[in-house]
C-alpha distance (Angstrom), angle and dihedral (degrees) to the residues before:
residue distance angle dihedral
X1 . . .
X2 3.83 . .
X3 3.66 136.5 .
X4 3.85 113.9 -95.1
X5 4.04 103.7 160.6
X6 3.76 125.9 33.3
X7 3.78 113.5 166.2
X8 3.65 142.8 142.8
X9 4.03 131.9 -143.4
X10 3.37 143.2 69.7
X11 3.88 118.5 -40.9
X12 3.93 106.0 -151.0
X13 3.86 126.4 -3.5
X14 3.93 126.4 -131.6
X15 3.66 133.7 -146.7
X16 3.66 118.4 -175.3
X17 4.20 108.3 -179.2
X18 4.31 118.2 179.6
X19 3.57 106.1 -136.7
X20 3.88 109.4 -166.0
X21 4.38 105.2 -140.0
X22 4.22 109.7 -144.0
X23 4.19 90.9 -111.6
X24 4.49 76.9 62.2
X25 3.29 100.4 -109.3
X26 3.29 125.6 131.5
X27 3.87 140.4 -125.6
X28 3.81 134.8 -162.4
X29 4.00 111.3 -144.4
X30 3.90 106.7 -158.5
X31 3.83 124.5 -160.7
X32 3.51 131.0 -172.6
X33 4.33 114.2 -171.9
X34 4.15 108.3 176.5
X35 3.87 109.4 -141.6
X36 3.66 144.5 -133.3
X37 3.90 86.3 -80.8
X38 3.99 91.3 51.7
X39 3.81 91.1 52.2
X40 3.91 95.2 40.9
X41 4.19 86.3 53.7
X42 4.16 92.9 40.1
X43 3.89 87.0 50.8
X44 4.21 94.8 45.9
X45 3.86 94.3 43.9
X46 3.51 103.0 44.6
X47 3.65 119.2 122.9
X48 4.11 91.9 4.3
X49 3.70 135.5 105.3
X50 3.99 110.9 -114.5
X51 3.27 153.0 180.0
X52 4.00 112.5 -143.2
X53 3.98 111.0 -160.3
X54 4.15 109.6 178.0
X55 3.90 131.2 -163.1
X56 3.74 132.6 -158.5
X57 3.64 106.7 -130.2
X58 3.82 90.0 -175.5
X59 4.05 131.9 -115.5
């Protein structure tokens, strides 16, 4: 085995918005958008057999 990513950041981003509806309930709109880090990994790993090991870093 050898080392062929080693990055830091965050993965995906989420956006969570209440929308209130005109009867007054409301709605949660969830959105996920990968980032530059997600793209990076996607483009590196493609087509390979891996191992994935992740770390929390904290918040």
């Amino acid at each position: 085995m050898r080392e062929i990513f080693n990055r830091e950041g965050i993965f995906i981003k989420f956006d969570k918005k209440v929308v209130k509806l005109e009867n007054g309930d409301e709605l949660v709109h969830k959105q996920e958008r990968p980032t530059n880090l997600w793209w990076e990994l996607k483009e590196v790993i493609k087509g390979k057999k891996i191992k994935i090991i992740v770390y929390e870093l904290g918040e």
